[in-house]
C-alpha positions as CSV (number, residue, x, y, z in Angstrom):
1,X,32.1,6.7,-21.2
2,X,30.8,4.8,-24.3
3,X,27.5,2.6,-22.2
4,X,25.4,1.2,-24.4
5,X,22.4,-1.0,-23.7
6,X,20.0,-2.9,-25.6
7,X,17.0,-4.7,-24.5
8,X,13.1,-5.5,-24.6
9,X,11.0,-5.0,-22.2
10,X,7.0,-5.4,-21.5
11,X,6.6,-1.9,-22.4
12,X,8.2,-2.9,-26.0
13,X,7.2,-6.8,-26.7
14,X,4.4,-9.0,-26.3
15,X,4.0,-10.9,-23.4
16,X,4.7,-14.6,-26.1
17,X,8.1,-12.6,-27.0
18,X,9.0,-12.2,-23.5
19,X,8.3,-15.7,-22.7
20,X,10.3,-17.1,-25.0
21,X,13.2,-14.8,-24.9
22,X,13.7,-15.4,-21.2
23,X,17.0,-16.2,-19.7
24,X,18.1,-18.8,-17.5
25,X,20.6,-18.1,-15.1
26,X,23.6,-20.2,-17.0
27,X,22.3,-18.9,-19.6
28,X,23.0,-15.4,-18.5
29,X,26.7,-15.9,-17.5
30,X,26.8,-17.3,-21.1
31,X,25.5,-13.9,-22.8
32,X,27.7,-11.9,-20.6
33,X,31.2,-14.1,-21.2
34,X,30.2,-14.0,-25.0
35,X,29.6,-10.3,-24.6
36,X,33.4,-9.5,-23.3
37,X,34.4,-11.7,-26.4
38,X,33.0,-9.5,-28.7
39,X,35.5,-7.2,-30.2
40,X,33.3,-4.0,-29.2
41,X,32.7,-4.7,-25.5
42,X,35.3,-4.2,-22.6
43,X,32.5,-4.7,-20.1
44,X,28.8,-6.4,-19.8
45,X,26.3,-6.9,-17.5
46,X,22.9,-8.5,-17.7
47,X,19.4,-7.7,-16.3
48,X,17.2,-10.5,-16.8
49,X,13.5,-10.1,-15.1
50,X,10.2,-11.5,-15.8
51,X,9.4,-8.6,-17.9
52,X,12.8,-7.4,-19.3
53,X,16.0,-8.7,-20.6
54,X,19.0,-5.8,-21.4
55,X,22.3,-6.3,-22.1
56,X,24.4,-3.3,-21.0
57,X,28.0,-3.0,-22.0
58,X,31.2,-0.3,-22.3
59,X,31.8,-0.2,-25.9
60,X,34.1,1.2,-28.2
61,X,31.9,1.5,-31.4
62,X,27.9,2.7,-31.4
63,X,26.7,0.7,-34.4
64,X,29.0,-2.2,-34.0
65,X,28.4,-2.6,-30.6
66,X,24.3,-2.5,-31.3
67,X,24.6,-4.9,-33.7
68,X,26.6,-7.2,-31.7
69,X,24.4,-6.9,-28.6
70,X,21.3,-7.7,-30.6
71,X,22.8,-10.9,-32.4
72,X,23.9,-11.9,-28.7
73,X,20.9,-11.3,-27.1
74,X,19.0,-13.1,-30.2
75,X,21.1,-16.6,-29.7
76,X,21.0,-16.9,-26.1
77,X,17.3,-16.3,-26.2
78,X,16.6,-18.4,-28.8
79,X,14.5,-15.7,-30.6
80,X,15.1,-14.9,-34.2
81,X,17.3,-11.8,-34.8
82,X,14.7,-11.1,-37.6
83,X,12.2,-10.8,-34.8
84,X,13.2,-10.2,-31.9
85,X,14.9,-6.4,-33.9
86,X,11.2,-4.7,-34.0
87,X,10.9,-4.8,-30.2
88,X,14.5,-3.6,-29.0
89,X,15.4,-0.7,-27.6
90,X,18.7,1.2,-27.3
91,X,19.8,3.5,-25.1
92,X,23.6,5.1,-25.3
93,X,25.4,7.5,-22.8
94,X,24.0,9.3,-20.8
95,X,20.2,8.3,-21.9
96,X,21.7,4.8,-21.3
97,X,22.2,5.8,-17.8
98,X,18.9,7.4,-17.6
99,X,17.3,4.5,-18.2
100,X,18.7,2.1,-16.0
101,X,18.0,4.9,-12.8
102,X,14.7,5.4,-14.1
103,X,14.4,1.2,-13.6
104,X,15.7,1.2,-10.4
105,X,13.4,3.6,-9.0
106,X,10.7,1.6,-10.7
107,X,9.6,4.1,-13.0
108,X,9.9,1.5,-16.0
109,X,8.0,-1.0,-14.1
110,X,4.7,-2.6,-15.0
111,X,3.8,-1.3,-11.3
112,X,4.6,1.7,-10.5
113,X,7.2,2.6,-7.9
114,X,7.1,-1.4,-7.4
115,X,11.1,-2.0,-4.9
116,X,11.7,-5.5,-6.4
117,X,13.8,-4.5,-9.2
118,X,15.9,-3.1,-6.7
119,X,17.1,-6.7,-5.6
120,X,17.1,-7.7,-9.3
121,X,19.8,-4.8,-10.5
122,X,21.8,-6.2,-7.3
123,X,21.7,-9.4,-8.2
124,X,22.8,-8.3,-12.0
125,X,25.9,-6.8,-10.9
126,X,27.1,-9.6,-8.6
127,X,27.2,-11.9,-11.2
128,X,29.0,-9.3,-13.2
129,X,31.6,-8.8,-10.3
130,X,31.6,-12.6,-9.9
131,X,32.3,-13.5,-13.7
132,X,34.6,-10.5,-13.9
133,X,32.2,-8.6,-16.5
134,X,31.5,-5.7,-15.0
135,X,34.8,-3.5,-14.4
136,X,34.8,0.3,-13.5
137,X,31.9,2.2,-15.5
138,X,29.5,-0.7,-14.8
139,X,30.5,-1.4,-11.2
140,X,29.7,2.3,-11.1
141,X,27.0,2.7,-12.8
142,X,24.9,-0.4,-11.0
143,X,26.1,0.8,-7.4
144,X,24.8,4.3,-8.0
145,X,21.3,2.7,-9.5
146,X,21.1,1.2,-6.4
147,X,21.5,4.3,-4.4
148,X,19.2,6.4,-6.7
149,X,16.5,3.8,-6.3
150,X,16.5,3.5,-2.3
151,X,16.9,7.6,-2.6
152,X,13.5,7.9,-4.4
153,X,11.7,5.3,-2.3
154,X,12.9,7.3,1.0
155,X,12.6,10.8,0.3
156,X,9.5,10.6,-2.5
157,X,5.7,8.7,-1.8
158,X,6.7,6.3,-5.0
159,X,5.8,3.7,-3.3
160,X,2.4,5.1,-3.1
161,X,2.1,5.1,-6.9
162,X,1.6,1.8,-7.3
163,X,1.1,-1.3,-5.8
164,X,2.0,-4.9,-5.0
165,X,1.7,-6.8,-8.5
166,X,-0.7,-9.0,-6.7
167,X,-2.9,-5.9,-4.9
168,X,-2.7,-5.0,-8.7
169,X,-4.0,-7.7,-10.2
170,X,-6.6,-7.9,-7.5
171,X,-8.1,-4.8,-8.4
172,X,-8.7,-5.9,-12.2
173,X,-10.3,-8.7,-11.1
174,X,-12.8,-6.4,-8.7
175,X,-13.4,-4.2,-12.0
176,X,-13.5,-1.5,-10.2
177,X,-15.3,-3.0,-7.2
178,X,-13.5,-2.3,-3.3
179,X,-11.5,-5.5,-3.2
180,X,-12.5,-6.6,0.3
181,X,-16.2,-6.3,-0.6
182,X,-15.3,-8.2,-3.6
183,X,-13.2,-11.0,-1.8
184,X,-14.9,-11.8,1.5
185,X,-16.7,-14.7,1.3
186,X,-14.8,-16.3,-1.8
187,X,-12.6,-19.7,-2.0
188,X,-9.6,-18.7,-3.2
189,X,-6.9,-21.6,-5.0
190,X,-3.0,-20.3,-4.6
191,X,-1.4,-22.3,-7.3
192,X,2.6,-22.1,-6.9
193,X,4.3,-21.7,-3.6
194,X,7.1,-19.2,-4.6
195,X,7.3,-15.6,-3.1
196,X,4.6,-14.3,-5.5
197,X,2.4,-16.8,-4.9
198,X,3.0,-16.5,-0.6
199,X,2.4,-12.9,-1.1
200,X,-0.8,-13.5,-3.1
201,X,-2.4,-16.0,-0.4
202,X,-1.2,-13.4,2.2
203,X,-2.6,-10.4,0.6
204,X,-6.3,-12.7,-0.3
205,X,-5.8,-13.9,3.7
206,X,-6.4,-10.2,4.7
207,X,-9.1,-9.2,2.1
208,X,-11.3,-11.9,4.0
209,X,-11.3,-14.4,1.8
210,X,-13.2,-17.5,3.2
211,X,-10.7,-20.1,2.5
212,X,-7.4,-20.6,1.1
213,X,-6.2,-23.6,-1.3
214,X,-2.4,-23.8,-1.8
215,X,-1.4,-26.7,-4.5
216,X,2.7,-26.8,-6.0
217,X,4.7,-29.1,-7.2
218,X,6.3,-29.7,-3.9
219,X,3.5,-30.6,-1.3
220,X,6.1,-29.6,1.8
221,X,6.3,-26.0,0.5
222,X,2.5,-25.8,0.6
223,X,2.1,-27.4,3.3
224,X,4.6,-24.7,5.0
225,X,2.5,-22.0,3.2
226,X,-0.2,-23.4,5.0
227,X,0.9,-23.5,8.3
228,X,2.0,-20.1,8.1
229,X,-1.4,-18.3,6.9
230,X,-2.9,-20.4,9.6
231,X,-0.6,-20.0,12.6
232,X,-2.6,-18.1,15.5
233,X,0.5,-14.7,14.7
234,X,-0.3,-15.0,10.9
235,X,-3.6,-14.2,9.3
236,X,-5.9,-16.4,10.6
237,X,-7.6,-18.0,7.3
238,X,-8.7,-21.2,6.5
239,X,-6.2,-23.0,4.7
240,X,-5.0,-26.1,3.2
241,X,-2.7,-27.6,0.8
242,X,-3.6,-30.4,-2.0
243,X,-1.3,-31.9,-4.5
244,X,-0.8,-30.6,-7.9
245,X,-3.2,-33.5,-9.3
246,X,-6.1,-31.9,-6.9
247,X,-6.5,-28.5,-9.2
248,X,-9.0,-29.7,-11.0
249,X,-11.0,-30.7,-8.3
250,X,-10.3,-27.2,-6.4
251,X,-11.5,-25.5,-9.8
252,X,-14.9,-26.7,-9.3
253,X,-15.3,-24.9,-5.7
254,X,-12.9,-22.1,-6.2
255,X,-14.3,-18.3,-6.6
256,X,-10.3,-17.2,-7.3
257,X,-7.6,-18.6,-8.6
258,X,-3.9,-17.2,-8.5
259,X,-1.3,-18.8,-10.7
260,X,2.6,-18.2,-10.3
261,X,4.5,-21.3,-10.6
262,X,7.8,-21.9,-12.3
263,X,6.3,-24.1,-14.9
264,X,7.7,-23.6,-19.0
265,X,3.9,-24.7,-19.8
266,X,0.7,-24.1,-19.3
267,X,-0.7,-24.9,-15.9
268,X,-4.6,-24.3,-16.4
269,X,-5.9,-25.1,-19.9
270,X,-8.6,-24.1,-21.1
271,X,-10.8,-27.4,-21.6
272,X,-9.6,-27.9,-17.8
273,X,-11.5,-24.4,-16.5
274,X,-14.2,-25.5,-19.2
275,X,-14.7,-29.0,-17.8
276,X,-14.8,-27.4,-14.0
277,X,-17.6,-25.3,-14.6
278,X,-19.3,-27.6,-16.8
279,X,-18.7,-26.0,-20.1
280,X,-17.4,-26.9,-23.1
281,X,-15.0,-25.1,-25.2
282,X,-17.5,-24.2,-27.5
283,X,-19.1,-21.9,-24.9
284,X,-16.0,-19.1,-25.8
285,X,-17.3,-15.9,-26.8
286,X,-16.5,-15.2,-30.2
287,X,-12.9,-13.6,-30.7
288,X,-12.9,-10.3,-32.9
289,X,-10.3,-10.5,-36.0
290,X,-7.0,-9.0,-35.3
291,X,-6.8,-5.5,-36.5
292,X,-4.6,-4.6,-39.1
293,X,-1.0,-3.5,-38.6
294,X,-1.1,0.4,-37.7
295,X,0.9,2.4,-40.2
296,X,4.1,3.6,-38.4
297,X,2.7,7.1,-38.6
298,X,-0.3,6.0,-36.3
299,X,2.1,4.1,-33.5
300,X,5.7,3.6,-34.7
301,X,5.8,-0.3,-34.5
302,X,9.0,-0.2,-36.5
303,X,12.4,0.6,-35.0
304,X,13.8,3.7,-35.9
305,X,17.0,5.5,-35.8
306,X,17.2,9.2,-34.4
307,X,20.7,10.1,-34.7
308,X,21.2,12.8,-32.2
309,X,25.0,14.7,-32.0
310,X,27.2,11.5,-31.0
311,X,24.1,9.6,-29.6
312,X,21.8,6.8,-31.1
313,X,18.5,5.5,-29.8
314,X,15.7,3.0,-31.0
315,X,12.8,4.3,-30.6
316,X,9.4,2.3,-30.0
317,X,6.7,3.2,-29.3
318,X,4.3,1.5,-26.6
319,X,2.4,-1.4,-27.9
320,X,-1.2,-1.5,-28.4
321,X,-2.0,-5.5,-27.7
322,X,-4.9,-7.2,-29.2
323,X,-6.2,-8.6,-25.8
324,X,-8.5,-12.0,-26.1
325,X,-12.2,-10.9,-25.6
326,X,-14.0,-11.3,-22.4
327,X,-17.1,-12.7,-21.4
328,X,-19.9,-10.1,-20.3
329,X,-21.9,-12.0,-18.4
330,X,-21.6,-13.1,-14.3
331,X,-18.1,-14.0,-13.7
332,X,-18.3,-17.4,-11.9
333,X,-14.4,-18.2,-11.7
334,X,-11.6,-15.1,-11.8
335,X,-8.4,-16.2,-12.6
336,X,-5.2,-14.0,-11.9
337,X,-2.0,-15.4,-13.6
338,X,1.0,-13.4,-12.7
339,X,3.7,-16.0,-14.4
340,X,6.2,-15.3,-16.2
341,X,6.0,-17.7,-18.9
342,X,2.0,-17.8,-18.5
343,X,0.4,-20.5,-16.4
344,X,-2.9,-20.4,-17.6
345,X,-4.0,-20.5,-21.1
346,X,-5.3,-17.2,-22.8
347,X,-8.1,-18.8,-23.6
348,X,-9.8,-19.1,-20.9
349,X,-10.9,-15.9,-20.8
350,X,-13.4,-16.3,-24.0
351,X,-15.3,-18.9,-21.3
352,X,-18.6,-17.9,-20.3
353,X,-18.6,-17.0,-16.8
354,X,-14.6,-16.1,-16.7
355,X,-12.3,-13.2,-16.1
356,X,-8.5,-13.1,-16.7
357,X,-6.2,-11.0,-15.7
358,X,-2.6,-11.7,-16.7
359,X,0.4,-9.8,-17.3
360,X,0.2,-8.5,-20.4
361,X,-3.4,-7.1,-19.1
362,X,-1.5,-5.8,-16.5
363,X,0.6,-3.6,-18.4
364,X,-2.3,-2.2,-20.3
365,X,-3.9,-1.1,-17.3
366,X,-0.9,0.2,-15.5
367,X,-0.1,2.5,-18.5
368,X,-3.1,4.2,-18.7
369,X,-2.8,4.9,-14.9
370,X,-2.5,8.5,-14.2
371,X,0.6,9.8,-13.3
372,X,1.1,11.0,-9.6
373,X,3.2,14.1,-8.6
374,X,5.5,11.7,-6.8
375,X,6.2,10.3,-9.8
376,X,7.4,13.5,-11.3
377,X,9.3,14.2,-8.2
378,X,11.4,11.2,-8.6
379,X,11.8,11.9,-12.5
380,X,13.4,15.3,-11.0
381,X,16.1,12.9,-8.7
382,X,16.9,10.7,-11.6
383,X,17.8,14.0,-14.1
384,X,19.4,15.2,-11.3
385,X,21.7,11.7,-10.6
386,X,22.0,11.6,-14.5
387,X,23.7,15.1,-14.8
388,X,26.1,14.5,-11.2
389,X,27.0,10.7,-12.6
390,X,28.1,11.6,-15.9
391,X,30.0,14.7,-14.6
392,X,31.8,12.3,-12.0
393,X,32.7,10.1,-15.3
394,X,34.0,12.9,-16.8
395,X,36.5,14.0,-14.1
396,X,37.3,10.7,-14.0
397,X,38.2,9.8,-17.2
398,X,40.7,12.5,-17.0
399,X,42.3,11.6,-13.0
400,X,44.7,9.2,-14.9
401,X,46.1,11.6,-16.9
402,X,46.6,14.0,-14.0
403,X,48.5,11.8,-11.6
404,X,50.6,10.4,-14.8
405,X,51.3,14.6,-14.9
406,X,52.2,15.0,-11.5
407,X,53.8,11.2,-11.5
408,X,56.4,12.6,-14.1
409,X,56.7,16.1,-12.6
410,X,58.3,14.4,-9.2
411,X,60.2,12.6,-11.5
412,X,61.6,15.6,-12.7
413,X,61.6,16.5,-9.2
414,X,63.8,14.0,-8.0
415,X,66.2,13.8,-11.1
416,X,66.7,17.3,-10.6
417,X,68.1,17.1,-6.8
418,X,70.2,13.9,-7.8
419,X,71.7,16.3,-10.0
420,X,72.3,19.2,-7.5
421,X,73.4,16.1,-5.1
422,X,76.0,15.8,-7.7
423,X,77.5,19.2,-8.0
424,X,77.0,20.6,-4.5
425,X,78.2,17.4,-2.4
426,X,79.1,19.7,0.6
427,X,75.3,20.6,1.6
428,X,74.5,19.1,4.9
429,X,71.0,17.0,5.2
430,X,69.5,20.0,6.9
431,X,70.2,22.0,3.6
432,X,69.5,19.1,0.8
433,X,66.0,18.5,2.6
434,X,65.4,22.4,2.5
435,X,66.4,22.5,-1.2
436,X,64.2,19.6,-1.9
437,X,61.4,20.7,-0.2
438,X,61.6,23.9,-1.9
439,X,61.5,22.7,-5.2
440,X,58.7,20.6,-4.5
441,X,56.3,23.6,-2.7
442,X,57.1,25.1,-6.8
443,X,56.2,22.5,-8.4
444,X,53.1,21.8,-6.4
445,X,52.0,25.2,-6.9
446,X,52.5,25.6,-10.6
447,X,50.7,22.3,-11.3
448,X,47.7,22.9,-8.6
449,X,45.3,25.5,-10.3
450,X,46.0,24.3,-13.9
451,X,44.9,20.6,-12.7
452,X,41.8,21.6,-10.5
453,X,40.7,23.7,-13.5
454,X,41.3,20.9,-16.1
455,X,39.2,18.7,-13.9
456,X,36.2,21.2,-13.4
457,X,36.2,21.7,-16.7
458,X,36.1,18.0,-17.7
459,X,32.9,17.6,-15.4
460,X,31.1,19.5,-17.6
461,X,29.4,18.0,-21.3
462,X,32.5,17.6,-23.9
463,X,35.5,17.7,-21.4
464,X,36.3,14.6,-22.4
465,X,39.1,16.7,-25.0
466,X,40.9,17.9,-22.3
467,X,42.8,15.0,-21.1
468,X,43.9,14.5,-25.0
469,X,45.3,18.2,-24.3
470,X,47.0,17.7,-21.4
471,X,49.1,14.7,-22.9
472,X,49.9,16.3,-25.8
473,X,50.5,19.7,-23.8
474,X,53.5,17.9,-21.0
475,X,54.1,15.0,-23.8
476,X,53.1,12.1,-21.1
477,X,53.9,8.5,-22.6
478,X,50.3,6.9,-22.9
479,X,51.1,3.3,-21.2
480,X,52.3,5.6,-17.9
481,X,48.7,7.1,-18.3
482,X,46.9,3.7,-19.0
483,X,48.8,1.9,-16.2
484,X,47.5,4.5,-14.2
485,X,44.2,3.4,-15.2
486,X,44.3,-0.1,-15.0
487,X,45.8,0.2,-11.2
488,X,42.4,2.4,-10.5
489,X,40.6,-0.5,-12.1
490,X,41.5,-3.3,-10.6
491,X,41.6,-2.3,-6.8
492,X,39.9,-4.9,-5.0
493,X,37.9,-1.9,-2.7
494,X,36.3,-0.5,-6.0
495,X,32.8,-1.7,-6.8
496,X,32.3,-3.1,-4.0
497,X,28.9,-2.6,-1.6
């Protein structure tokens, strides 16, 4: 197994990297049939999320397959390979593997524990499986990410650990207030009428909320929002929808605003949220100067190498973000934009009167979070899942070289009783089949322990060497060995959920 991955993440780049670096979904089966192109990748897949982007792939060559990941992942995002470098991160092997288990348990997520990515890591292999990308190790690999993660989420209280980005983001807003206290009462304006944004008028519906404002670009999707928070079986809350010209009406009587749309710009400006609450720009709170850079001693911005035995990682370390000053007085308007590019302009939150809480705020607040025992509990299954997948690699890197051994010994087999055939041609079918089932029951024997053993002991860390030894040791022809393999690869029942 040579899986490498490369990525970003929110835990490694800004919130304006990740914007900008996001990938469309042609866009992704672009990356991914570039990928296989490359002369160091046999295999690719592509996890693209609001808040990461990583490129995994079966290579051949460590330092030439990094380097040809990055430049991929830096043309089809349309970031600079200059600097989009500082904020990658590699993983190879079996920390490669660690990772993406870690992911799908939602371990890596901005929430903790959150189950979307789940759906996300499904929907990255099927389009491997679909564009023919992902082949055995990846097919593999993704399928048992999937298991690990609905493992964790049924035997461990992960889901406990955190919560719904929208309960999340919620929370911020309350500053450390009970939510419901916080909400009841308040105008609330949804704007978007995706699945984030239904589950953010849903979850403000049962906090008590006085009344519900849903404005997208389509007024038939609102209007269906609508229906469905009011319906007598859903929550019960005053609701309407308005058209995407409204907002800035709504702004002036809303107490909350949630933002997810699907928009590449900004949604809410900041002259807009001025203007609604009679303000001008001018009333911003003054923003403090950027600090300087911190020495890499202090945080590690930089990429580094750590060359470990025959793994390579970058390492970065998390991110402290300058985050835009907030006014202290009354807040008069909260704003929670959960977009991914942002819908609402940072700027806003310098207003007198307003509170933002976006994503990248999100981040910093989810990892200071303490970290529960059920956490730990699923860090224990994914070690655990680590050590048993790369020991079921292992043994079956070397399969193909065992049935290419036994392949040839019935070869031997059957030449052998051809031959007999020839010089005893008075044996009766009664005594041929004996003969030949005799030699068989030998052969069988004398090949059984030394191929159980070879394949325990590939399991294991550095049994890789042993196949090498068994060709060399019976002098099996490599193409009967590798059409072994590619038969095992391209069964249509493998990889397949």
């Amino acid at each position: 197994m040579s899986l490498l991955v490369v990525g970003l993440s929110h835990r490694s780049a800004p919130v304006s990297v990740l914007e900008r670096a996001s990938l469309a979904a042609d866009t992704q089966a672009k990356l991914l049939q570039d990928t296989l192109a490359a002369e160091p990748a046999v295999e690719a897949a592509v996890l693209a999320t609001c808040n990461r982007i990583e490129l995994y792939a079966d290579v051949d060559k460590f330092h030439a397959g990094v380097a040809e990941l990055s430049t991929l992942l830096a043309q089809h995002s349309g970031v600079g390979l200059d600097e989009l470098t500082p904020y990658l991160y590699v993983h190879y092997e079996d920390r490669a593997v660690h990772h993406l288990f870690s992911v799908a348990c939602g371990l890596d997520s901005m929430v903790v524990g959150e189950g979307q990515i789940l759906g996300q890591i499904k929907d990255a292999l099927a389009l491997g499986q679909e564009l023919h990308t992902a082949g055995r190790l990846l097919n593999d690999l993704f399928q048992q990410a999937l298991r690990v993660g609905k493992r964790a989420h049924s035997e461990t209280g992960i889901d406990r650990a955190g919560q719904s980005l929208v309960t999340f983001g919620l929370e911020q807003l309350a500053a450390g207030a009970d939510v419901a206290d916080w909400a009841r009462g308040k105008r609330a304006l949804v704007i978007g009428a995706g699945s984030m944004s239904s589950l953010a008028a849903a979850t403000l519906a049962r906090t008590g909320v006085a009344e519900i404002v849903v404005a997208n670009r389509t007024r038939a999707r609102a209007d269906r929002l609508v229906e469905i928070l009011a319906q007598p079986g859903g929550t019960g809350v005053a609701a309407r929808a308005v058209e995407m010209a409204a907002v800035r009406d709504e702004l002036t009587r809303a107490d909350v605003v949630v933002s997810c749309t699907g928009a590449t710009g900004l949604v809410l400006t900041a002259e807009a949220v001025a203007e609604a609450l009679g303000l001008t720009v001018d009333d911003a709170v003054e923003t403090p100067a950027a600090p300087a850079p911190p020495a890499p001693a202090d945080v590690d911005r930089h990429a580094a190498w750590v060359e470990n035995g025959s793994t390579g990682t970058v390492r970065q370390a998390v991110r402290r973000a300058t985050v835009p000053a907030q006014s202290s007085g009354p807040v008069r308007l909260a704003l929670l934009d959960l977009a991914m590019p942002r819908d609402i302009d940072g700027g806003t939150a310098r207003l007198d009167g307003v509170r933002l809480v976006d994503i990248e705020s999100l981040a910093e607040a989810s990892a200071d979070a303490p970290m529960a025992a059920d956490v730990d509990q699923v860090r224990t299954i994914v070690s655990d899942e680590v050590a048993a997948f790369g020991a079921a690699q292992r043994a079956a890197h070397i399969t193909p070289t065992v049935v290419a051994l036994r392949t040839m010994a019935a070869g031997v087999v059957a030449g052998e009783i051809a031959r007999l055939d020839g010089r005893l041609p008075d044996l009766d079918e009664k005594q041929r089949a004996e003969i030949s089932q005799t030699v068989r029951r030998v052969v069988d024997k004398l090949l059984h322990a030394p191929t159980v053993r070879v394949k325990q002991l590939a399991s294991e860390p550095g049994g890789a060497g042993y196949a090498d030894a068994l060709r060399e040791l019976f002098d099996l022809d490599p193409q009967t060995v590798a059409a072994v393999s590619r038969a095992d690869l391209n069964d249509p029942n493998r990889g397949r959920s």
